[in-house]
LUMKOLNU-287517 format. One line per 5 residues: their letters; for each residue x, y, z of C-alpha. Coordinates in nm, 4 decimals. Example, Ala and Ser with C-alpha at 12.3 -4.5 7.8 and 13.67 -1.06 7.14 Angstrom:
AS) 1.2300/-0.4500/0.7800; 1.3670/-0.1060/0.7140
***
This chain:
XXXXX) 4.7815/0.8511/6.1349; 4.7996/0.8052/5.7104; 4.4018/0.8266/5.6199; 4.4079/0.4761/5.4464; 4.0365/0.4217/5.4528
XXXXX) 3.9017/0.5725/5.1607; 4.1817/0.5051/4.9606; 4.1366/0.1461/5.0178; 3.8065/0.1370/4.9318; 3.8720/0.2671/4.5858
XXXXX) 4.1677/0.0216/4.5379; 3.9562/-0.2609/4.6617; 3.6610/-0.1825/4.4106; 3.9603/-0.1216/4.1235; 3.9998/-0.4512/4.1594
XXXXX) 3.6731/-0.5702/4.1579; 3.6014/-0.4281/3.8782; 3.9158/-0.4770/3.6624; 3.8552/-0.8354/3.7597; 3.5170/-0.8948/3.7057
XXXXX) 3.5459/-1.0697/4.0978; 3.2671/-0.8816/4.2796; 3.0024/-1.0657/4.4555; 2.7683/-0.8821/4.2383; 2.8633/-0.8610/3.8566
XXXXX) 2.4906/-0.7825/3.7774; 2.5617/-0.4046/3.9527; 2.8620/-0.3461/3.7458; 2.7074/-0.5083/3.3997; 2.3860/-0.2459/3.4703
XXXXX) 2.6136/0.0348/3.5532; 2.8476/0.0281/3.2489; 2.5622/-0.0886/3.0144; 2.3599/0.2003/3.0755; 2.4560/0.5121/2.9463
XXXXX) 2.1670/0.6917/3.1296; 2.4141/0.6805/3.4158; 2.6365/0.9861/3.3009; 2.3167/1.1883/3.4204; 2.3574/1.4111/3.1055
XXXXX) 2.6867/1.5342/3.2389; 2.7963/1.8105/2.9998; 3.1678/1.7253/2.8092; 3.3349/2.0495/3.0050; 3.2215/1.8705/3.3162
XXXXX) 3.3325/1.5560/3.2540; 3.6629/1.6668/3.1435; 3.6916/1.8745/3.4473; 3.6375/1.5302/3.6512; 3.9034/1.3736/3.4263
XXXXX) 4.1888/1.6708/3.4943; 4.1199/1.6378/3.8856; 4.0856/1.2432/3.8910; 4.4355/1.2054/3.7562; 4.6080/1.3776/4.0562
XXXXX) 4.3348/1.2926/4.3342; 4.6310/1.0032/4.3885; 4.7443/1.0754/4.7513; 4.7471/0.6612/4.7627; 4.9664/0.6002/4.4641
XXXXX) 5.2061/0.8896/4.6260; 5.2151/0.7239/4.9609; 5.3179/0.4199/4.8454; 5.4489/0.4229/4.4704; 5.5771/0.7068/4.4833
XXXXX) 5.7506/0.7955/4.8395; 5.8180/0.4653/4.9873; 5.8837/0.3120/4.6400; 6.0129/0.4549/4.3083; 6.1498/0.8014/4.5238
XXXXX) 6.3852/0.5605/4.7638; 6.4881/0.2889/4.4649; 6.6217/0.5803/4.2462; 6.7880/0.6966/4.4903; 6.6238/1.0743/4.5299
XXXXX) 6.5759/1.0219/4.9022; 6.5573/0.7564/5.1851; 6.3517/0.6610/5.5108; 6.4854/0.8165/5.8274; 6.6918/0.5479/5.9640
XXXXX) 6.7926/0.4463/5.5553; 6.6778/0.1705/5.3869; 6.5948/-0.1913/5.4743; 6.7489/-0.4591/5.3720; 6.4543/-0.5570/5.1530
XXXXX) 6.3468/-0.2214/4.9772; 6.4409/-0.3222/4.6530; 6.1767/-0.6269/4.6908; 5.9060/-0.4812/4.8669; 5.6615/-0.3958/4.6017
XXXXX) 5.2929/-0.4740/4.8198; 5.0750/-0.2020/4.7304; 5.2606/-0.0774/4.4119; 5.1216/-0.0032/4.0648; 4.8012/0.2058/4.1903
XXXXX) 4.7991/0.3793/3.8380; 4.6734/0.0592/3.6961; 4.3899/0.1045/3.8895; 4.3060/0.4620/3.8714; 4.3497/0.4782/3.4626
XXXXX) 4.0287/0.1800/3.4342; 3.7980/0.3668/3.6955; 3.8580/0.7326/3.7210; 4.0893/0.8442/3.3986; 3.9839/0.6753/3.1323
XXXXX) 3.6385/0.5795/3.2087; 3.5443/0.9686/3.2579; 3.7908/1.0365/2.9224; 3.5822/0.8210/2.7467; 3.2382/0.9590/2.8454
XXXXX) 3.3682/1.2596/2.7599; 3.4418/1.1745/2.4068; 3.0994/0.9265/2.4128; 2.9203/1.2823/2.4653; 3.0619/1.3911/2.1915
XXXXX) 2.9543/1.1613/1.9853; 2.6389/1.1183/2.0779; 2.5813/1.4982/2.0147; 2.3899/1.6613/1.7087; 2.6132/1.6469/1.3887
XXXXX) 2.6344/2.0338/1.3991; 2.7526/2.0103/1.7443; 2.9655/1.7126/1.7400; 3.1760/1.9129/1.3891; 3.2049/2.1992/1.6428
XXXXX) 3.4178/1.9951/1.9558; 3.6033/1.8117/1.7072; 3.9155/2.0370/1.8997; 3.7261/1.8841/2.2777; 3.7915/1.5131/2.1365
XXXXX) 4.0943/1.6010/2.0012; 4.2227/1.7351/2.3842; 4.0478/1.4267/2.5690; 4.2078/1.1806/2.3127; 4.5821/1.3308/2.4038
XXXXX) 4.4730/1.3264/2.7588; 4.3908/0.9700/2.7620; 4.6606/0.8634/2.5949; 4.8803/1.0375/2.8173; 4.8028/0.7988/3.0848
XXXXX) 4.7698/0.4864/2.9083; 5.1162/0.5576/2.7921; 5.1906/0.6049/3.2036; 5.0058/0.2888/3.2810; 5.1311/0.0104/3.0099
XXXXX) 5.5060/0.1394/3.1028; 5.4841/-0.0415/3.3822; 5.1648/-0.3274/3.3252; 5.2706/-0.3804/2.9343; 4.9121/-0.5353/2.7211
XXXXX) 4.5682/-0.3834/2.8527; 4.2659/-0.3651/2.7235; 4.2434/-0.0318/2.5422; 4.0921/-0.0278/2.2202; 3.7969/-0.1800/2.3604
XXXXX) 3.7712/-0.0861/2.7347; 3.5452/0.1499/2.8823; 3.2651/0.0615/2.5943; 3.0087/-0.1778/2.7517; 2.7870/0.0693/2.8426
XXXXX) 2.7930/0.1977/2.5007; 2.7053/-0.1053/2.3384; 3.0653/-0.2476/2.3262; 3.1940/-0.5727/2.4775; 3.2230/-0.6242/2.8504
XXXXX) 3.5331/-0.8578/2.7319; 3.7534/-0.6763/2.6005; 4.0848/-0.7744/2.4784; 4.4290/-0.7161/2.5783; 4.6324/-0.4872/2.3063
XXXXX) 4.9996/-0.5510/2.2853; 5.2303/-0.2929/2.4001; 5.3581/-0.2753/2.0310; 4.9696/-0.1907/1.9397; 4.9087/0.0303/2.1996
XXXXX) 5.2320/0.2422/2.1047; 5.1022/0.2529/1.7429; 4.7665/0.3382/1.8711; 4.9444/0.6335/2.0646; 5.1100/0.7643/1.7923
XXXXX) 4.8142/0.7746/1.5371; 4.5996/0.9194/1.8124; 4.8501/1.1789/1.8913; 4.9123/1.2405/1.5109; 4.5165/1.2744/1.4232
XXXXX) 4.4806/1.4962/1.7375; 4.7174/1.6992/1.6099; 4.5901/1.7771/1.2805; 4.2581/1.8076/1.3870; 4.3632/2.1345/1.6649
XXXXX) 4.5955/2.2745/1.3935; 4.2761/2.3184/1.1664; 4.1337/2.4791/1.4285; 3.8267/2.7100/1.3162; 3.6257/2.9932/1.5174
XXXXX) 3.3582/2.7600/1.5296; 3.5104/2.5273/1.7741; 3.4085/2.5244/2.0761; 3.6217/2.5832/2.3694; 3.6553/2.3449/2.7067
XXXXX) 3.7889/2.6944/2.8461; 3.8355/2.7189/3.2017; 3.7012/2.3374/3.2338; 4.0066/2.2578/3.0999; 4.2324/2.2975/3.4147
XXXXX) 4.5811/2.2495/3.2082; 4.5928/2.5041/2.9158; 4.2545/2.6235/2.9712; 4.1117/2.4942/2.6219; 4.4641/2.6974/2.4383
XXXXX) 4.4591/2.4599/2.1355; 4.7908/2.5737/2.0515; 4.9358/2.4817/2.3629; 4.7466/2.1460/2.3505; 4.9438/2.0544/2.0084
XXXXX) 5.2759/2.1513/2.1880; 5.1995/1.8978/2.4738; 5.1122/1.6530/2.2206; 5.4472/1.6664/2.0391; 5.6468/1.6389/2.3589
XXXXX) 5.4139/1.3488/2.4033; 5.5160/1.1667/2.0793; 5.8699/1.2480/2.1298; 5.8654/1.0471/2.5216; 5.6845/0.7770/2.3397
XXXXX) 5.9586/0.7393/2.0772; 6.2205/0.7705/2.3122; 6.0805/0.4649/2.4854; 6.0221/0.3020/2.1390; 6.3825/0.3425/2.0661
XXXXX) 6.4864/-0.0006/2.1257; 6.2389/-0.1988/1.9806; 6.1958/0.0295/1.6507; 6.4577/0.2671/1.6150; 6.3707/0.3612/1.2705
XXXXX) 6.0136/0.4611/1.4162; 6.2222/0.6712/1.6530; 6.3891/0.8534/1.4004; 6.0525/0.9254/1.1789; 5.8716/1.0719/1.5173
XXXXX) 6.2066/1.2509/1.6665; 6.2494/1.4208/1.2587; 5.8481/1.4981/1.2607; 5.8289/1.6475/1.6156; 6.1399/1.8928/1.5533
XXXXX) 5.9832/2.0180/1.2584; 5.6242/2.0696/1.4160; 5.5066/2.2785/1.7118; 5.7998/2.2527/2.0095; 5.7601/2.3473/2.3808
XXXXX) 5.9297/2.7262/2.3913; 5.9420/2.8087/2.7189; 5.8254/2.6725/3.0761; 5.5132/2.8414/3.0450; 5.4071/2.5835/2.7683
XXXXX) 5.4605/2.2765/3.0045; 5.1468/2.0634/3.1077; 5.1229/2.0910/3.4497; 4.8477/2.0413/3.7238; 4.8516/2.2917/3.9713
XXXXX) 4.6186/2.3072/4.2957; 4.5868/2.4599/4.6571; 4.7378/2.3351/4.9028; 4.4348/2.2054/5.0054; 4.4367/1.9531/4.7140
XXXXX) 4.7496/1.8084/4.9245; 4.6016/1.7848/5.2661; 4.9025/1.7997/5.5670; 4.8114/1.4893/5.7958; 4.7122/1.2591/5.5057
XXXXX) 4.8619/1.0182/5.2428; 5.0120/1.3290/5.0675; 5.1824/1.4321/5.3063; 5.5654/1.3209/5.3269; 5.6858/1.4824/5.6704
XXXXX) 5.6221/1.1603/5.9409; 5.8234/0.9796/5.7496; 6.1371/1.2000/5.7993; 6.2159/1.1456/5.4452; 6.6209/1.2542/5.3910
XXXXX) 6.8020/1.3204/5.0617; 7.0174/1.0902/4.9579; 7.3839/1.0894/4.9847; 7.4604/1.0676/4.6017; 7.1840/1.3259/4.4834
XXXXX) 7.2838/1.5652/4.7605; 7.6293/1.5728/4.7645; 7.6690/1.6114/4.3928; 7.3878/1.9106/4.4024; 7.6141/2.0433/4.6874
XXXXX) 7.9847/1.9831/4.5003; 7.8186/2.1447/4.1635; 7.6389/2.4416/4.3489; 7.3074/2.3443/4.1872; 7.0670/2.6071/4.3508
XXXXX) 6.7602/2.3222/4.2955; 6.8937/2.2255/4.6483; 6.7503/2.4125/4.7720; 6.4083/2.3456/4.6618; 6.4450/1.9712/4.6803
XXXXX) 6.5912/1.9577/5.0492; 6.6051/2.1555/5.3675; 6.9467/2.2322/5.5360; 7.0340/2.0561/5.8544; 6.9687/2.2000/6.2124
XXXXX) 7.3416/2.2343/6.2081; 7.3984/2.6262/6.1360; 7.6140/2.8387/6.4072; 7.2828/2.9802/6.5663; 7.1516/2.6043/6.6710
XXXXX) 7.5103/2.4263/6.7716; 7.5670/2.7084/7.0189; 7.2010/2.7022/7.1863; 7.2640/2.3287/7.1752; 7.6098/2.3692/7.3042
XXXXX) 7.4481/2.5807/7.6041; 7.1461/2.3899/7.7123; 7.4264/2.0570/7.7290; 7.2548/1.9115/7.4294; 7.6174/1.8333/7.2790
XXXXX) 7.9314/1.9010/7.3467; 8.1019/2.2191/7.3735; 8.3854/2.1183/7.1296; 8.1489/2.0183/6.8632; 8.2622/2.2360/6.5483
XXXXX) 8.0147/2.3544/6.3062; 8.0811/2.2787/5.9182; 7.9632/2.5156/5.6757; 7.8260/2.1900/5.5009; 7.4071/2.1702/5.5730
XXXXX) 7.3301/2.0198/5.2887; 7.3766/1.6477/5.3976; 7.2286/1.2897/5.2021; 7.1101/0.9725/5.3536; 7.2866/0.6707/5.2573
XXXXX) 7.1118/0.4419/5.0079; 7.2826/0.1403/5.1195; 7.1128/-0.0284/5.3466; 7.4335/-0.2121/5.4466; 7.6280/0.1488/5.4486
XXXXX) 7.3091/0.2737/5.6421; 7.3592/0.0265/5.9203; 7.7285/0.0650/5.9453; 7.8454/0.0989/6.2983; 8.0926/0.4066/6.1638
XXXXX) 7.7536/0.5823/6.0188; 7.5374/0.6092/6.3510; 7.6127/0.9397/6.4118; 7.4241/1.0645/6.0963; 7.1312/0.8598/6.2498
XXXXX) 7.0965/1.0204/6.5732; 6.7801/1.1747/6.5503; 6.6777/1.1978/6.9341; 6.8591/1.4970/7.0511; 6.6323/1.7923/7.0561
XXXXX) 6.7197/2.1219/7.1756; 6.4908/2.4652/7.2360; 6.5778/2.6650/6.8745; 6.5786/3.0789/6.8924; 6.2101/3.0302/6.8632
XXXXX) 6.1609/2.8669/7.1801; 6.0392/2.5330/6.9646; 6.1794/2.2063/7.0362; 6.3765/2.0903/6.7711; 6.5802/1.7623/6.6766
XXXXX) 6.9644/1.8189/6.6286; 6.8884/1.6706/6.2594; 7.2733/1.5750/6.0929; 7.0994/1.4742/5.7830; 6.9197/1.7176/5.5146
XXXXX) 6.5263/1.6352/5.4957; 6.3669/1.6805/5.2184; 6.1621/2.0501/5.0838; 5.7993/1.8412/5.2227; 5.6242/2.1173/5.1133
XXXXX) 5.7272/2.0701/4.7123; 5.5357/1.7902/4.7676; 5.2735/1.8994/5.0358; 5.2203/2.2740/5.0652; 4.9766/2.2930/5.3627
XXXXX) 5.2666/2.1737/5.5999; 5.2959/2.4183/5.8677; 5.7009/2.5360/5.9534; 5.7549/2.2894/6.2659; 6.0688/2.5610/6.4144
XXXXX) 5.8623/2.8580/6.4077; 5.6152/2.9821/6.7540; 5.2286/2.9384/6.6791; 5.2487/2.7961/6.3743; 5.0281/2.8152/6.0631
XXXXX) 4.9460/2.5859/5.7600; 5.1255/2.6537/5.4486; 4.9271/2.8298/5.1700; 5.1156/2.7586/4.8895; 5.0365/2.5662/4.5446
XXXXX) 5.1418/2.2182/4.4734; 5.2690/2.1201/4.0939; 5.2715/1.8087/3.9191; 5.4640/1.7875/3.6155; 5.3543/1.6362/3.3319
XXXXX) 5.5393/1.7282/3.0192; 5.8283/2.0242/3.0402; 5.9895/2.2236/2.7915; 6.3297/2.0457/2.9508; 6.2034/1.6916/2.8989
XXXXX) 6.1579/1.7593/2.6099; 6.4924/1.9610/2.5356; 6.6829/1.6447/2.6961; 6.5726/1.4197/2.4615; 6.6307/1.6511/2.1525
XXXXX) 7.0031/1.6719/2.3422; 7.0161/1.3346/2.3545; 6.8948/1.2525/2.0185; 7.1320/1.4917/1.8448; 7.4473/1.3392/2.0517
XXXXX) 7.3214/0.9754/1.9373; 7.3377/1.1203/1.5757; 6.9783/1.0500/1.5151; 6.9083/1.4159/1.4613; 7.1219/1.7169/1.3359
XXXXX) 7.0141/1.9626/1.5994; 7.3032/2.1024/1.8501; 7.3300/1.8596/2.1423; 7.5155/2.1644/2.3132; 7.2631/2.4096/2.3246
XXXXX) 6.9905/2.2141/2.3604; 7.1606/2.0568/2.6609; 7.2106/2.4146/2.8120; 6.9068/2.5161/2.7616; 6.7592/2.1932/2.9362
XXXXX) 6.9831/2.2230/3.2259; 6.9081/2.6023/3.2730; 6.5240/2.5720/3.1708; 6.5150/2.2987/3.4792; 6.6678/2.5396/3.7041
XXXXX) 6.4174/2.8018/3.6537; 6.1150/2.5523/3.6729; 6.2032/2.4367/4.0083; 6.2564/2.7669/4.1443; 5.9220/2.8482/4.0152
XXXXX) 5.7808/2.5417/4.1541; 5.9582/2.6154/4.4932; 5.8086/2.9740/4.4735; 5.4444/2.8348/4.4524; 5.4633/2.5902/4.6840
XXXXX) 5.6357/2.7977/4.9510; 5.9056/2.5707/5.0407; 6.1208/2.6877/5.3968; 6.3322/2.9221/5.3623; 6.2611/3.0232/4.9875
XXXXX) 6.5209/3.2555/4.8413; 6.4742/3.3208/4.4706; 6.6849/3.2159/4.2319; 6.9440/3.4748/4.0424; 7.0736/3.4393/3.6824
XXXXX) 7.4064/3.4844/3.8496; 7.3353/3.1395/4.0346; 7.2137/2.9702/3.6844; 7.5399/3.0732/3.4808; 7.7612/2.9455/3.7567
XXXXX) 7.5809/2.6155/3.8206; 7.5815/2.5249/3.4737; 7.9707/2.6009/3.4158; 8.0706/2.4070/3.7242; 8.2854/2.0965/3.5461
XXXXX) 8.0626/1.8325/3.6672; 7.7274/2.0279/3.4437; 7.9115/2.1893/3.1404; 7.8076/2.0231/2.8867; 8.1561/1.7981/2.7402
XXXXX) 8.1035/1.5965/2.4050; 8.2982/1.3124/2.5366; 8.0752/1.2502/2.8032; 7.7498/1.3938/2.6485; 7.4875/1.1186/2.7168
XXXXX) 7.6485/1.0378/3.0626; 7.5688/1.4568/3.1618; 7.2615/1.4585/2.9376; 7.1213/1.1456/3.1591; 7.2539/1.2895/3.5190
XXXXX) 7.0892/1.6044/3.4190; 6.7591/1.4743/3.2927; 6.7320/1.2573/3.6706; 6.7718/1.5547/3.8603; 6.5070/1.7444/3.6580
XXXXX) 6.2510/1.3884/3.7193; 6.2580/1.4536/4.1472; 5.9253/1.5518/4.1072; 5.8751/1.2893/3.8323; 5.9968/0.9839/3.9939
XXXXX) 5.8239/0.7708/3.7359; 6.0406/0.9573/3.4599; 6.3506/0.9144/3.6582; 6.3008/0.5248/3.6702; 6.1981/0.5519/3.3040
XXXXX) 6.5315/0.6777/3.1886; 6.7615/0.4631/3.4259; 6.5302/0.1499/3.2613; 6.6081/0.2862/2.9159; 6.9939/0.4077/2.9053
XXXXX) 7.0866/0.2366/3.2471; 7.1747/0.5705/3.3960; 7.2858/0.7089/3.6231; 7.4986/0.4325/3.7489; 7.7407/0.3787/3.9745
XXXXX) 8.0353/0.5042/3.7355; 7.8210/0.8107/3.6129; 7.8982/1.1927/3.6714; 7.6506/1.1704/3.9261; 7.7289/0.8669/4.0630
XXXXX) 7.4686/0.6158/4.2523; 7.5522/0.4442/4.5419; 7.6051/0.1202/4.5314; 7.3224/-0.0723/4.6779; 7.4452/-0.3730/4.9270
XXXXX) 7.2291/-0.5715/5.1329; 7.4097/-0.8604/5.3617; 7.7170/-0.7701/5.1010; 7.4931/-0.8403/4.8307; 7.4547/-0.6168/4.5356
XXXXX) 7.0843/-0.5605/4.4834; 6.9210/-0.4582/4.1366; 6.7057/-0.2634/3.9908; 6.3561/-0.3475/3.9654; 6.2223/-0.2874/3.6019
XXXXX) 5.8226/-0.3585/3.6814; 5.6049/-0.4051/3.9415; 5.3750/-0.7149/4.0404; 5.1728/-0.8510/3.7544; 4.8280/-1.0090/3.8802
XXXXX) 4.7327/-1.3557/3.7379; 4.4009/-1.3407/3.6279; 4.1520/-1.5632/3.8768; 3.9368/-1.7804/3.6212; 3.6114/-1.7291/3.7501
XXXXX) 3.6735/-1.3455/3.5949; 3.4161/-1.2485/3.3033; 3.7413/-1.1423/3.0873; 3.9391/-1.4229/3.2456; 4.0161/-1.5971/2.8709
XXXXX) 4.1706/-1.2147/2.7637; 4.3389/-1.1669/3.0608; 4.5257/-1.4927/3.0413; 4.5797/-1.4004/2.6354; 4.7630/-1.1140/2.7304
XXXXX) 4.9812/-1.2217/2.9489; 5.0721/-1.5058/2.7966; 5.2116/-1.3038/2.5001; 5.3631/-1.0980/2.7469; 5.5595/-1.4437/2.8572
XXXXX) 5.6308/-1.5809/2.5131; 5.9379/-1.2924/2.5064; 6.2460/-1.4663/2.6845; 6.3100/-1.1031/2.8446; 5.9601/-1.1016/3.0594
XXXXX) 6.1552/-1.3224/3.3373; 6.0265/-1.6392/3.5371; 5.6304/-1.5165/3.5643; 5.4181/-1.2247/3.5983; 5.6080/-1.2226/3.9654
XXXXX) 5.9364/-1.1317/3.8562; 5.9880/-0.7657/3.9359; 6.3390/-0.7831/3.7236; 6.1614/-0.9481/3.4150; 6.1011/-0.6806/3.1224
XXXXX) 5.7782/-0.5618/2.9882; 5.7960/-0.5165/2.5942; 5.9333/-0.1755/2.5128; 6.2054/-0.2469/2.8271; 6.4328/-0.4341/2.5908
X) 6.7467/-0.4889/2.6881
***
C-alpha cells in the first residue's frame, strides 16, 4: 500500500498556506512574521535543508511524474496500457508548485536572510553562499513557472522579514528577466571569488561548495532558460546562447548538477517506488532503442521473462505450449494507444497471469512485455527472481543539469544558425556523453542485470543510421536524441516536445499515435490552474495574475484548460 498519509498532509497545508484558506491565518501571520523562528539555524544548515527538500518529492514522483508526464511522453505505460482518459486525468498534478512556496524557496530564502542579517565582515565573506542559494532558487522557480506561468517571486517568502504578506504575482516575462540577472550577478560574484570566502563545503550536497563548478551549472542554467525564451524573444536567445559559449561550459559528466542519495532516500514499498505498478516501456521508445542498438536499454528497461532458460521450464511445468518458439527479441514496449492497447489482436502482450517456477525456484510471471529498470528510479528494490532475497543497496540520481543538455542545445543552436559552433560534434558528443551518464547512473543504482558499458558499444550505437548525426535531418535527430537522454527528466522531455513539437509521430523516433474511441488525443501543455477563493489574504494578486495570464488569446478557455499555453509556450 503507497504511504499517502504524510504526503497529504504536506500538500494539504501547501495549500493552506499558498492560499491564505486555513482556519487559522493568525498561526501562519506569527510564523512568517517572526524571524526568531529560524532558531538561529546556521546558512550551511539551512542550505543543507534546501538541497534535501528539493528531492524529498516521493509524492510529486508518484503522481506527476510516473502516472503522469512518464506515460503522456510516451517513456513507459501502466501494465494493462493506458486508459482511455490519460491524457485528461491531471487530479493531483503540479506538486512542484507546492513544494517550491514551503520547502525550496522558503528555506532558500532564510538562507540568504542569514546572510544578510550577518556582521558586514561576515556577510562580504559568503557573498559566494548567496551567490550558490540565489542559482539554486532560481533553478526551481524556473521548474515551477514552466508549468504555473506568474507567481509571486520577487516578493514571496518576506513577511517574516518585514515584507508584505501580499505579495504580487510577477509575469513570466519578469520572472525570466529576473532569472537571467540573478544568474548573471551570481556569476560574477563566484568568478571573483577570493580566499576569504567562505565555503558551504560538504553542506553543500551538489558540488560541495566548488565555486567553479557552481558557475558551470549556472551557465547551463541560462542557456535552458533561453532555449525556452526562444519564441517569445529570440534576439534575447541569441545574446544568452553567444554569452554562455564564451563563458564557463559543462566539460565533462562529472560537472553535471546532480542529487545523489542511498537508496534509503528512495524507500521500496513507498510513493518512490515504481514496481506495483508494473510499469512497461513503451512500444515506440523501446523498439527504436532496440532497432538502433542503444545500450541505454538496458538501463532504462529489463528484458522479458522470455529467454531460452524460462520458455523451456515453462514449456515443462505445462505453463505454455511446447511449440512456443523463443525470439531473440526481449526487449519489448507497451503500446501507448489506449485504443491499440485494447485491441483484441494485442491481448497476448497483456497476459500477465501465467507464472511459472524460474531456475531459482521463484515464481515468476511469463512477462511478454519489457518492464522498466525500477531500480533507476528506486534502488532499495530487492531482485523479485532470485531465492532469499535482499534490498538493493545502490544510489539513486536525479539529474538536474548535464553536460549533454547542455551540448544538445549548443547542437541545436548551431543547426538553427543562431550560433557558429559545429552542430556535428556537438551532437556526437551529446549523444555519446548521454550514453556514458546512464551507464554510470545504472552502475550506482544497481539496476538487474548490470553489464557495463564498452566504448565498442558507444561507437556502434552512435553510427547506426537512425543516430548518426545527418544535416538534413539535424533538429529531427538532435530532438529524438535529447528525449531519450530526459527518461530520467520527464519534465525536460515534455519541455522540448512543448517547445519544437518533437518527437512526433513522423520523427526518427517516431511516437505512437495516441487514439482513444478513434479519436486522436493531444498533448497537454499545462496542468490545472487553481482559481483563487476570495476570502484569500492575497486573493486581489492572485486574481491579477491570472487575469494577465488570460488576456493572451493562447492561454485557452480558463485556468482549466490543460491545452491552453502559459506565456513562454508560444506557439
Amino acid at each position: 500500500m503507497m504511504k499517502h498519509t504524510r504526503k497529504l498532509l504536506v500538500a494539504a497545508a501547501a495549500m493552506s498556506v499558498m492560499t491564505f484558506s486555513s482556519c487559522d491565518k493568525q498561526d501562519y501571520i506569527d510564523f512568517n512574521t517572526n524571524p526568531n523562528t529560524i532558531y538561529n539555524l546556521t546558512p550551511e544548515q539551512q542550505f543543507t535543508n534546501s538541497c534535501i527538500a528539493m528531492f524529498d518529492a516521493d509524492f510529486e514522483y508518484y503522481y506527476d511524474y510516473y502516472r503522469i508526464m512518464m506515460p503522456w511522453m510516451q517513456y513507459f505505460t501502466p501494465a494493462n496500457g493506458n486508459s482511455k482518459t490519460y491524457m485528461q486525468d491531471v487530479g493531483n498534478f503540479n506538486q512542484r508548485r507546492g513544494y517550491f512556496y514551503l520547502r525550496v524557496g522558503n528555506n532558500l530564502t532564510d538562507v540568504l536572510q542569514i546572510i544578510n542579517r550577518a556582521p558586514e565582515e561576515e556577510k562580504a565573506n559568503r557573498r559566494s553562499q548567496a551567490a550558490i542559494a540565489k542559482i539554486l532558487l532560481t533553478y526551481y522557480g524556473l521548474y515551477t513557472t514552466e508549468t504555473n506561468g506568474n507567481l509571486p517571486y520577487t516578493e514571496a517568502w518576506q513577511a517574516r522579514y518585514g515584507g508584505t504578506l501580499t505579495p504580487k504575482y510577477d509575469t513570466q516575462e519578469e520572472l525570466f528577466s529576473t532569472f537571467d540577472a540573478d544568474l548573471k550577478a551570481s556569476i560574477a560574484t563566484l568568478k571573483a571569488n577570493t580566499s576569504e570566502q567562505i565555503s558551504f563545503g560538504t553542506a553543500d550536497l551538489y558540488y560541495s561548495g566548488d565555486a567553479a563548478k557552481w558557475v558551470k551549472a549556472a551557465n547551463a542554467l541560462r542557456l535552458r532558460l533561453a532555449m525556452r525564451w526562444g519564441k517569445r524573444n529570440p534576439a534575447k536567445l541569441q545574446e544568452i546562447a553567444n554569452e554562455v559559449i564564451a563563458g564557463d561550459l559543462f566539460t565533462a559528466n562529472s560537472d553535471n548538477l546532480e542529487f545523489v542519495s542511498s537508496s534509503n532516500h528512495a524507500g521500496a514499498g513507498g510513493n518512490w517506488d515504481p514496481s506495483p505498478a508494473l510499469f512497461k516501456g513503451s512500444k515506440a521508445l523501446v523498439d527504436f532503442m532496440y532497432n538502433s542498438n542503444d545500450p541505454r536499454i538496458r538501463i532504462f528497461f529489463q528484458k522479458n521473462a522470455y529467454s531460452q532458460q524460462n520458455v523451456d521450464l515453462a514449456k515443462a511445468q505445462g505453463i505454455i505450449p511446447a511449440s512456443t518458439i523463443v525470439s531473440a527479441k526481449q526487449y519489448v514496449g507497451g503500446f501507448a494507444s489506449p485504443d491499440a492497447a485494447a485491441d483484441a489482436a494485442n491481448a497476448r502482450f497483456y497476459n500477465n497471469t501465467r507464472n511459472f517456477v524460474n531456475g531459482n525456484g521463484v515464481q515468476q510471471a511469463l512477462d511478454t512485455l519489457s518492464r522498466i529498470q525500477y531500480r533507476l528510479f528506486c534502488p532499495g528494490i530487492s531482485n523479485p527472481y532470485v531465492s532469499n532475497p535482499t534490498p538493493g543497496t545502490g544510489q539513486i540520481t536525479f539529474p538536474m543539469l548535464t553536460y549533454s543538455e547542455q551540448l544538445f542545445y549548443r547542437a541545436e543552436l548551431a543547426a538553427r544558425g543562431i550560433t557558429t559552433e559545429n552542430a556535428e560534434q556537438l551532437y556526437e558528443m551529446a549523444v555519446k556523453a548521454s550514453m556514458r551518464y546512464y551507464d554510470l547512473m545504472g552502475s550506482r543504482a544497481q539496476v538487474f542485470d548490470y553489464v557495463a558499458l564498452t566504448d565498442t558499444e558507444v561507437d556502434a550505437a552512435y553510427n547506426n543510421v537512425n543516430v548518426k548525426y545527418d544535416a538534413s535531418k539535424a533538429l529531427d535527430l538532435i530532438a529524438s536524441q535529447s528525449y531519450i537522454h530526459f527518461f530520467k527528466q520527464a519534465n525536460e522531455g515534455w519541455a522540448l516536445y512543448k517547445r519544437t513539437g518533437m518527437p512526433n509521430t513522423t520523427t526518427t523516433l517516431a511516437f505512437e499515435q495516441i487514439l482513444a474511441d478513434g479519436v486522436v488525443q493531444k498533448m497537454p501543455r499545462r496542468p490545472l490552474i487553481n482559481l483563487p477563493n476570495n476570502t484569500d489574504l492575497n486573493f486581489n494578486n492572485a486574481k491579477a495574475g491570472l487575469d494577465q495570464m488570460a488576456s493572451d488569446p493562447e492561454f485557452g478557455a480558463g485556468p482549466g484548460d490543460i491545452y491552453g499555453r502559459i506565456w513562454w509556450d508560444k506557439q
